[in-house]
C-alpha positions in Angstrom: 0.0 0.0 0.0 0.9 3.7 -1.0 2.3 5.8 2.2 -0.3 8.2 1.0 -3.5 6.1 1.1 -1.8 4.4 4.8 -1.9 7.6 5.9 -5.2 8.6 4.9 -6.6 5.3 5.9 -5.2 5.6 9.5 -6.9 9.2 9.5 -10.1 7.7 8.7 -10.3 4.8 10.9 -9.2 7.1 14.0 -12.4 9.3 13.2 -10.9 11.9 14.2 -8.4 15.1 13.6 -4.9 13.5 14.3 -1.3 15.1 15.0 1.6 13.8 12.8 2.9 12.2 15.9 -0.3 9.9 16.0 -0.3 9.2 12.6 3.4 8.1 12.6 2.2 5.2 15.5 -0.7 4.5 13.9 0.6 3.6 10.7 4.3 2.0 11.8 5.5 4.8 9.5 9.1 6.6 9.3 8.8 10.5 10.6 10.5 11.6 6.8 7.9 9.3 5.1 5.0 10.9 7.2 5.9 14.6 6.4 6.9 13.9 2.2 3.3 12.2 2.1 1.7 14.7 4.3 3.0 17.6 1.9 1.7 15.7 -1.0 -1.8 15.2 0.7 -1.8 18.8 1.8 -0.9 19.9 -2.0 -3.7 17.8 -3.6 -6.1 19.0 -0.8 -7.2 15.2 0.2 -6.4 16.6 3.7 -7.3 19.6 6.0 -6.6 21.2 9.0 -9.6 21.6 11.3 -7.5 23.6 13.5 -3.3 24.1 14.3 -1.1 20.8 13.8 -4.4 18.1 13.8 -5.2 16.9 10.2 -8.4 15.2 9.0 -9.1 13.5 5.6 -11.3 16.0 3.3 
C-alpha cells in the first residue's frame, strides 16, 4: 500500500483530527515518510486542518 493512502486510511479509521505524531504510530511509518506524504496530501487538498497541527481527511 501507497504511504499516501496508509496515511489517509489511518486518518479515517481514528475518526478523528490526528497530529503527525499519532499518525506516525498508527501507521508504523518513518517520521521523513510521514511529512513527504503529508505535503503531498496537503498539496492535492485530500487533507485539512480543522485547527493548528491536527489533520483530517477531506
Amino acid at each position: 500500500m501507497e504511504t499516501t493512502q496508509k496515511i489517509i486510511e489511518a486518518m479515517k479509521g481514528a475518526g478523528k483530527a490526528l497530529k503527525a505524531g499519532e499518525i506516525i504510530e498508527l501507521t508504523g511509518l518513518d517520521k521523513k515518510e510521514v511529512d513527504k506524504a503529508m505535503k503531498v496530501l496537503k498539496e492535492e487538498e485530500k487533507i485539512i486542518s480543522p485547527k493548528r497541527c491536527f489533520w483530517e481527511p477531506k
